[in-house]
N, C-alpha and C positions, 0 to 999 in steps of 0.2 A: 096346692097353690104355690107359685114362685115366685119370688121378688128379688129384682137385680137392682144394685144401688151401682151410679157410679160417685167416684170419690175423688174429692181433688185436696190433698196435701199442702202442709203450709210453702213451700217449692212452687205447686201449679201441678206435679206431676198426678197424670191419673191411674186410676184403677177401678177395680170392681168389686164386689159384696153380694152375694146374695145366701139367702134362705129358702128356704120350705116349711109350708104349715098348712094349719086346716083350714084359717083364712086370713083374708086381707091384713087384717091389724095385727093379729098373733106374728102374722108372718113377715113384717113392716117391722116390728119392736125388734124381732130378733135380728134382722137384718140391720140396724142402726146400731144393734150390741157389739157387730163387728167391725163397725167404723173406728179407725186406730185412731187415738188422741191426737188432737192439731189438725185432724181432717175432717171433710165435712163433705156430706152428700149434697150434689148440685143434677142430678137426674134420679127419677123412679121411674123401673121400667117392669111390666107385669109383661112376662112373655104370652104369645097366645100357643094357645093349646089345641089339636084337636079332639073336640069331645063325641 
């Protein structure tokens, strides 16, 4: 599973975050551990997959 954060900075400028995991929430935590300090996620996006 993937999770893409985007991130908007005390500025406004954005970016993006994501992880990989085995699921949703394991893969959700990690991905908020690489939100840099003063920034803050303002989208969750779960890519699709084909399975």
């Amino acid at each position: 599973m993937e999770v893409e954060l985007t991130v908007e900075d005390a500025q406004g400028a954005m970016t993006r975050v994501s992880a990989t995991g085995p699921d949703y929430d394991t893969t959700l935590a990690a991905a908020k551990e690489k939100i840099p300090e003063g920034s803050r996620a303002i989208n969750i996006r779960v890519p699709d997959r084909d399975v």
